[in-house]
N, C-alpha and C positions, 0 to 999 in steps of 0.2 A: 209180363208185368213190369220186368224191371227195364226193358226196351220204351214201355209206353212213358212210367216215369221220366228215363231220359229225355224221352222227346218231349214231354213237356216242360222239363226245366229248361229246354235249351229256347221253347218257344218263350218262355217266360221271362228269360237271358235279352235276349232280342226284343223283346217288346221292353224292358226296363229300360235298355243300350237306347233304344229307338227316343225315348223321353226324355233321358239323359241327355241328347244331343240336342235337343227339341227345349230343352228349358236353357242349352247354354244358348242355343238361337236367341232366343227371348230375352236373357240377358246382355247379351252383346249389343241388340239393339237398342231394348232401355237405355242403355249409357251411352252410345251416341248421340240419343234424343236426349239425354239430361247434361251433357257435357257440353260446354263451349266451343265453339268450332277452334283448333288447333291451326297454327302457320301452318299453311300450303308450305309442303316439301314435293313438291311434282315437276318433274327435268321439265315440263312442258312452260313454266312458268319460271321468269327470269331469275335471279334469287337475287336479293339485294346485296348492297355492302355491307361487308365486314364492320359492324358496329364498334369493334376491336381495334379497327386498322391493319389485321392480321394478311397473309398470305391466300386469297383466295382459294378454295377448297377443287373449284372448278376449270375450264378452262377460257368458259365464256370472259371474264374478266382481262383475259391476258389476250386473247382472239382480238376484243377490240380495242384492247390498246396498238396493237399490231396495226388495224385499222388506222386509226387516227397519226401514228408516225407515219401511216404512206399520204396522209392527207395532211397532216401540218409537218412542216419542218423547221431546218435554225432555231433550236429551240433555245433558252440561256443557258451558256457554258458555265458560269457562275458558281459558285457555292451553293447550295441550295441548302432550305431548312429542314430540320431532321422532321418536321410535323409529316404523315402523313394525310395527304386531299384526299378527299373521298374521291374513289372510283366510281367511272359510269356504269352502267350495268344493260344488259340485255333484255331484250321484248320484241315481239312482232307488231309492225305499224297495225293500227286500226283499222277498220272497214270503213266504220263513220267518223263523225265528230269526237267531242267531247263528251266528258262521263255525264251519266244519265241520272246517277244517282244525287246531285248535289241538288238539296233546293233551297229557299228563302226563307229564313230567318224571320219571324213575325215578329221578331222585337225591333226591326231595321228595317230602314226607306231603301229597297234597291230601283237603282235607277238606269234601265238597260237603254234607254231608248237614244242616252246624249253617249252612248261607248264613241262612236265616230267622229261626233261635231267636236268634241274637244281638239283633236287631233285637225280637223281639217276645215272647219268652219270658223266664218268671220267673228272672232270674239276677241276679247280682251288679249286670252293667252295668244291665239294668231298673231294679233299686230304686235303683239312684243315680240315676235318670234322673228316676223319681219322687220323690226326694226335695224338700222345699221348696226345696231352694238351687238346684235346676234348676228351677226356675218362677217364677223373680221375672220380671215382665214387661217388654216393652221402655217409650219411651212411645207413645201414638197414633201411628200412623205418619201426614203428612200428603205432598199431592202433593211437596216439594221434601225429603222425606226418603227417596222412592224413587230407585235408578236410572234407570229410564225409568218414564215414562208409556205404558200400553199401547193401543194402540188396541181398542176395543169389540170393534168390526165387523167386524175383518181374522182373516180363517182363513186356514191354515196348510196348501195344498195343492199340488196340480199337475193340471195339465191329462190327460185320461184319452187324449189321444190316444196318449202317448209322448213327448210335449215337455219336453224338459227346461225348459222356462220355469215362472220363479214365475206366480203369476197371482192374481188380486183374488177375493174369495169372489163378489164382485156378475157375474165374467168367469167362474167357476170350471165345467167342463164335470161336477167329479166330487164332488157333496158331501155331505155329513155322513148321517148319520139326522138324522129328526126330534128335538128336545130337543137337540142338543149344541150344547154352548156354544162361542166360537172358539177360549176359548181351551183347550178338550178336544186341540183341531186340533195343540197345540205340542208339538214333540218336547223330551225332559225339557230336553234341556240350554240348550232354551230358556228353560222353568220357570225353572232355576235360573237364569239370567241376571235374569229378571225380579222372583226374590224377594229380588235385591240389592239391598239399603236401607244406611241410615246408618249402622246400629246392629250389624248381622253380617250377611255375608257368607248365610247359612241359617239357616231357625229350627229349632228345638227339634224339632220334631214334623211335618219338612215330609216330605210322605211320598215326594214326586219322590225324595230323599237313597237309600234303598237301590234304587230304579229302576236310577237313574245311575250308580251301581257298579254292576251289574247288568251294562246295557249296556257300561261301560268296560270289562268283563274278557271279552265276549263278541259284540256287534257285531262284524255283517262289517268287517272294511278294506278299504277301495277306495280309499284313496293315501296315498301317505309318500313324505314329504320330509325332507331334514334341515334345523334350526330355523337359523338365521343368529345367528353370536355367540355368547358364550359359550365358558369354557374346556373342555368336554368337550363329544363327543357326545351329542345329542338329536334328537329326533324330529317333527314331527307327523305324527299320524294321522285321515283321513278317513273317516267312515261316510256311512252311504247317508242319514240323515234329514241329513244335513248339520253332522252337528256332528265335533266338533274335540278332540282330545286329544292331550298331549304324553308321547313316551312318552322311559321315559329304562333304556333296558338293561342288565342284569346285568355289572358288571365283576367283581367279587370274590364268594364264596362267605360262607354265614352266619358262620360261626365263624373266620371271618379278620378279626383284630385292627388298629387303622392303628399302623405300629410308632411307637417312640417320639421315631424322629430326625425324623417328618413334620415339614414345617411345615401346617399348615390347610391355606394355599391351593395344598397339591401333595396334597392326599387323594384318593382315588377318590370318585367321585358316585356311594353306592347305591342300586340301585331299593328294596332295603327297607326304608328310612330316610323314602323320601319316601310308602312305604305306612304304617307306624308312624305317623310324625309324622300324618297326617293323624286317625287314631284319638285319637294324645294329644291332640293338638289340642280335638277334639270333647267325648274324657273331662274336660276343663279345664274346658270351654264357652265357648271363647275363641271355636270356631266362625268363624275366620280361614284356613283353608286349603282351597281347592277336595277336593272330594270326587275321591279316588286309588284305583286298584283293579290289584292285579296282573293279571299276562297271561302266558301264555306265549304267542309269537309265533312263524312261520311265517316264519322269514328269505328263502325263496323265495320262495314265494306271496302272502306278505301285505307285503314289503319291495321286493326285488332285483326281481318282475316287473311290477307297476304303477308303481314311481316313476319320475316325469316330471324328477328333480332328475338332470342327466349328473355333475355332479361325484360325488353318493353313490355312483351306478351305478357308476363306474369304479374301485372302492373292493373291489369282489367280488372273490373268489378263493375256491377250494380247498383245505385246507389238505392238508399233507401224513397226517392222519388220516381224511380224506372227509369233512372236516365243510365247510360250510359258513361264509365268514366274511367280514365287511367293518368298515369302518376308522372311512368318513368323513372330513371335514378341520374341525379345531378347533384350539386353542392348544395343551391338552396330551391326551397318550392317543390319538392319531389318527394314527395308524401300524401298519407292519404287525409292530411287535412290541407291540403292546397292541390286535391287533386283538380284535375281534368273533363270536365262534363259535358254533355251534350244534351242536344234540346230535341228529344230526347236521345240522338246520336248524331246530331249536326251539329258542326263546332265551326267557329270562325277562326280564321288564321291568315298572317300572311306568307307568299310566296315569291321566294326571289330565286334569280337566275343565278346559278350557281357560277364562281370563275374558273376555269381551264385547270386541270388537277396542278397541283404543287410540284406532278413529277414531271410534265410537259413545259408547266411551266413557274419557275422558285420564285418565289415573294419572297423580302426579307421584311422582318418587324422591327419598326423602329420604338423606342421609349418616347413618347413626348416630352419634350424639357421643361412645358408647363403643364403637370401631372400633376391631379391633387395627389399629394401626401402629407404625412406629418412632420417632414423636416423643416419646410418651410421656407425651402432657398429662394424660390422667387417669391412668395408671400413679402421675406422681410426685406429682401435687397433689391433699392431702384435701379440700379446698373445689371441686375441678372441680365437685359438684353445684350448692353456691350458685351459680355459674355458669353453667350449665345452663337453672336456674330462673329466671333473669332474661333470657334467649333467647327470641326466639318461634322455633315455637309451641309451647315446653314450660312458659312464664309465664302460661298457661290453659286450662281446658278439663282436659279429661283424656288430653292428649297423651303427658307424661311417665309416668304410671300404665301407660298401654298399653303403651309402653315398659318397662318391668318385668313385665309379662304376657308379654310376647315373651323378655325374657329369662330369667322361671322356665323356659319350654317350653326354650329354648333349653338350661338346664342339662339341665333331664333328659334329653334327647339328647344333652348332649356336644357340640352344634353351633356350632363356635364362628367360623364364615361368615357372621356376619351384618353385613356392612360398611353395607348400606343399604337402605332396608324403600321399599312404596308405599303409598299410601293413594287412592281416588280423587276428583279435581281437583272433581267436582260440589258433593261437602258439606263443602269447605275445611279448617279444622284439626279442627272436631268430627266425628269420625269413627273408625272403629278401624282399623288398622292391617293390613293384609295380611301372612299368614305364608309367603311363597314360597320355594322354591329350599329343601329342608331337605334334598340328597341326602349332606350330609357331618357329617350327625347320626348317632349310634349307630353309631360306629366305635372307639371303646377302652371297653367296660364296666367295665373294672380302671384306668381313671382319672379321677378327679372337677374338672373344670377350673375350680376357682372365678374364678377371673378373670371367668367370665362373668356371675356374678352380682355385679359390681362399681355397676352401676346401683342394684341394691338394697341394699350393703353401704355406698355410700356416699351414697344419699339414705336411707336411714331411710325409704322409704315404699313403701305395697304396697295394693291396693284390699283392702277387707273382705270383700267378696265370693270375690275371690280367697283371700283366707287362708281364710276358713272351709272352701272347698271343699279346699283342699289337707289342711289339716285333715281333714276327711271322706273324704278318698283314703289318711289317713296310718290307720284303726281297719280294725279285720280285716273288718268284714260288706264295706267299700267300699275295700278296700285294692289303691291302685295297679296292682300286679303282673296282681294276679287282673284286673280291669276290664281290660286292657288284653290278654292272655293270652285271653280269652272275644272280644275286638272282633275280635283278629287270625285268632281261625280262624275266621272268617264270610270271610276273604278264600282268592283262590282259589290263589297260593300259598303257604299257610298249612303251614309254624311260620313268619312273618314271621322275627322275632327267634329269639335263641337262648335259652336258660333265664338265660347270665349277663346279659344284655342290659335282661332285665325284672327280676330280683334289682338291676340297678342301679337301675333306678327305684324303688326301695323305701329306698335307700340315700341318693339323692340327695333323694327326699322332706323326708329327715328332717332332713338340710343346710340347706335351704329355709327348714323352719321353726326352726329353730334358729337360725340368721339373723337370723330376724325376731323372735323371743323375746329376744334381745340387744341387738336397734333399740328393744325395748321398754320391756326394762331401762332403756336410760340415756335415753330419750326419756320414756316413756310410753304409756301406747298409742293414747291419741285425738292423739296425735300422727304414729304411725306407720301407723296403719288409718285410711285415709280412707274413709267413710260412704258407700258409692254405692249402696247398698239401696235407698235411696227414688228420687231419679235419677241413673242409672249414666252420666248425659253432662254432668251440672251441678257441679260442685268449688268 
């Protein structure tokens, strides 16, 4: 009797055990299916940057910096700034194209069919491009007026078994055809890093330039992070050949105006601002601003489910329309009453090409002299310029002139953010000038801030070069508006701007030279146009 008892309680043991396990099944999987998908932590999958700036966890980070010193060299010996660049990060190239996931926006005209003509067909922006005053040439470029020095030898690969490691073309298991060269092996955004010299940022006719937009509106993502610092949200984004772009997402809509009580630095950062600018930029040939490409983006798939950054991730929500939305944490805009949303998880943004980290290669950051503030030194004093010009490093070289380059750009955007520019730490004061951060340009088209061109109102001086092309932007065959209106629908969400936006730039042109038709007046003009035709770096 008391044998049978036993055995039955032990079957009745086992059949409870057996349910017990059987309901935490059932439970475990409920909460998968009700919880949000968590940051991918899987070695298979790159892991982004340090959102921190901290010492990478891994080894991948440090692998490919390894990398890139056998492939750039002579880096700047200089001082270098305590900021840390964000690092590149690791991925296996693609099979196919571009990510699959992005589509079109029904509030917006995408215009895929003119991506090409812009670039290569007979329009407006062509003939100005062939015009002489886009062909003056740079000088010789020699070793110490490149960025890096590249290595010959070193190709641009990875090992075929599946290794994520860099590896040496001399170690390389997987390589080229016959006849290529190494440096075939470079992905663009390497190119561009490498065709950074003294004199611009890109040249004239480099053909990597519509690659890289290319790429930046249509590469996979395979990680995001948010960028550290800075008053509003931002982004980086990872592709699989390893390069890097900063994306900076849709706050405001085209035809919304910044009202008139803003002050500057409480304006929204547009992403179309910083797609424009990069165009004007180019139409100038000031040729200072990394190449920018709209996006529309995949707030699940390409955001919320690979980033390794927890602070972004816990930023996600639902809104009460089913969209899709997150915050971020930054000084201003980062909360959930200025969150982040999608339609219902596609969000517009722009994407620019990241420049060469900080630690390969040191930028210093200069203060502009005509910064708005409240003290008011140049506001109230007409000789702030004689002052200025007795300053290094605007008492040689063509410091101060760039300086007035950045501030025409700046008028025709309305950007009036520009407290302090860099330049990089390699080729000292002679050098041009970096045009970054332009996302609080082209926010009021119905108002002309001359304040900004106070640099040029109160030095009396402008490059020659410069004037003639503004010039040449201000007659009908190469008139501003149009060149600029043909650049933007080559982009992919194209109308960038609104119609009053480019009508200002036609208005503000003409401010510009008028300007300097008046510097002329009471100066002269071989006073006011300094000669840099023959050398654009010699004053």
């Amino acid at each position: 009797m008391l044998r049978r008892l036993q055995t039955l309680l032990q079957r009745k043991f086992k059949i409870l055990l057996f349910f017990l396990l059987l309901l935490a099944l059932l439970m475990h999987m409920a909460l998968d299916l009700a919880l949000p998908v968590a940051p991918s932590s899987c070695s298979c999958i790159p892991k982004a940057a340090n959102p921190l700036g901290l010492p990478p966890s891994g080894p991948l980070v440090s692998v490919q910096k390894k990398l890139s010193l056998r492939i750039l060299q002579d880096f700047s010996g200089s001082n270098g700034s305590l900021e840390k660049g964000s690092r590149s990060l690791e991925g296996r190239p693609p099979a196919g194209g571009g990510s699959k996931t992005v589509l079109r926006d029904r509030d917006f005209k995408h215009q895929w069919a003119g991506v090409k003509s812009a670039w290569t067909g007979r329009s407006k922006m062509a003939a100005l491009f062939e015009h002489p005053l886009y062909k003056i040439p740079i000088p010789e470029l020699v070793k110490k007026d490149k960025l890096f020095s590249v290595n010959p030898k070193e190709k641009f690969t990875l090992k075929s078994s599946g290794s994520d490691e860099w590896v040496s073309s001399s170690k390389a298991e997987m390589v080229l055809p016959t006849g290529k060269t190494p440096y075939d092996t470079y992905p663009t955004w390497l190119r561009f890093h490498i065709g950074i010299n003294r004199y611009e940022l890109y040249s004239r006719q480099d053909p990597s330039t519509p690659t890289l937009l290319e790429e930046l509106a249509t590469q996979k993502i395979i990680g995001s992070v948010q960028k550290p610092g800075g008053t509003q949200l931002k982004l980086i984004m990872t592709f699989p050949n390893y390069g890097e772009a900063l994306f900076k997402p849709m706050k405001q809509t085209r035809d919304q105006e910044t009202p008139a009580d803003f002050f500057y630095f409480s304006d929204f950062e547009r992403h179309n601002a910083e797609i424009a600018a990069f165009h004007l930029d180019r139409i100038l040939d000031f040729r200072r601003i990394p190449p920018v490409s709209g996006r529309l983006v995949n707030i699940t798939k390409e955001i919320r489910d690979i980033t390794t950054d927890k602070k972004l991730a816990r930023t996600f929500f639902i809104s009460p329309a089913s969209n899709v939305c997150f915050f971020g944490e930054c000084s201003y805009y980062c909360s959930t009453e200025h969150a982040l949303c999608g339609k219902p998880d596609q969000l517009e943004g722009s994407m620019a090409a990241l420049l060469p980290d900080k630690e390969l290669a040191k930028r210093h950051s200069w203060r502009s002299p005509w910064r708005l503030c409240w003290e008011g030194r140049w506001e109230l004093n007409q000789n702030y310029c004689a002052q200025v010009r007795k300053t290094p490093p605007y008492d040689s070289g063509s410091r101060l002139l760039d300086l007035i380059d950045m501030t025409v750009l700046d008028f025709l955007m309305g950007n009036m953010d520009r407290h302090h520019y860099e330049t990089f730490e390699k080729f000292g004061n002679d050098t041009f000038l970096l045009h970054l951060d332009n996302g609080r340009g082209f926010g009021r088209h119905s108002h002309d801030e001359m304040s900004i061109l106070a640099p040029l109102q109160q030095c009396c001086s402008i490059k020659k070069s410069t004037f003639l092309r503004l010039q040449l932007l201000a007659t009908e065959p190469y008139r501003l508006s149009d060149v600029m209106r043909e650049a933007l629908a080559s982009d992919r969400l194209s109308p960038v701007l609104s119609e009053p936006h480019l009508e200002a730039l036609d208005r503000r042109l003409k401010r510009v030279l008028d300007m300097v038709r008046v510097c002329m007046a009471k100066g002269g003009q071989k006073e006011v146009l300094v000669d840099d035709m023959g050398n654009p770096w010699i004053y």
